[in-house]
N, C-alpha and C positions, 0 to 999 in steps of 0.2 A: 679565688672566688669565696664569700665569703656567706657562712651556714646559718640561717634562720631560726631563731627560738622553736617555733611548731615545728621544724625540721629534728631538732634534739628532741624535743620531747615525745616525736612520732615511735623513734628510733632507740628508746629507752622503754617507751609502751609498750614496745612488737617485743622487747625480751623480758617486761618486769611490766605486765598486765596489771598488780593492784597499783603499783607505784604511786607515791604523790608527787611532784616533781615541782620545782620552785626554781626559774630561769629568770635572770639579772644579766640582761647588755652591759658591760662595763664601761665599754670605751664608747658605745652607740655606733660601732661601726660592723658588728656583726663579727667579729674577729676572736675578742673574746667577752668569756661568759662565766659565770659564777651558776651552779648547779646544787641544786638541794635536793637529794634522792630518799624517799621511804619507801620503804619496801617488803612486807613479811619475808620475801627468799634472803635477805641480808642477814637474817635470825642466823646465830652460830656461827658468823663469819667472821675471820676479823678485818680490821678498817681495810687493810690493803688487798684482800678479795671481795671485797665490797666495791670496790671501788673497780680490779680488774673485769666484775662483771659488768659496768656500766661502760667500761669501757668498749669492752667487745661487743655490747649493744651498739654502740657508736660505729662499729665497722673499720676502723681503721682510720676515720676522718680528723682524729686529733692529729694535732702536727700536718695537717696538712688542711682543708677545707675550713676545719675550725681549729684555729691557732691556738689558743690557752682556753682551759676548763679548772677554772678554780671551784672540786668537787668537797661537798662534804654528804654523808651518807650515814644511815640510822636505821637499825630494824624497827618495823613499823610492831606500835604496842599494841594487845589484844584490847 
């Protein structure tokens, strides 16, 4: 089954409230997506806990629900 843009981005909001977020269909089939995350909580982190927190916003649906997330991710500037 496959996960809807507003569904990512619900699911990124509920744990990275200012977040800006920038979702791209790749394929147009809802499978995979291409994700652009800002975030002041990303301040201090580096790329690859940046990334596991958007993950664990996602709940576990990569690799399953939503098949590829090509993420890139930036602390949001003052």
């Amino acid at each position: 089954m496959a996960m809807d843009a507003s569904e990512i981005e619900r699911l990124i909001k509920e744990a990275l409230p200012d977040a800006r977020i920038t979702i791209e269909d790749l394929g147009g089939d809802g499978d995979h997506y291409a994700a652009q995350v800002i975030s002041a909580a990303f301040a201090g982190k580096t790329r690859v806990q940046q990334h596991q927190m958007v993950y664990q916003a996602l709940k576990g649906r990569v690799g399953g629900e939503l098949h590829a997330l090509a993420l890139q991710t930036q602390p949001a500037e003052d």
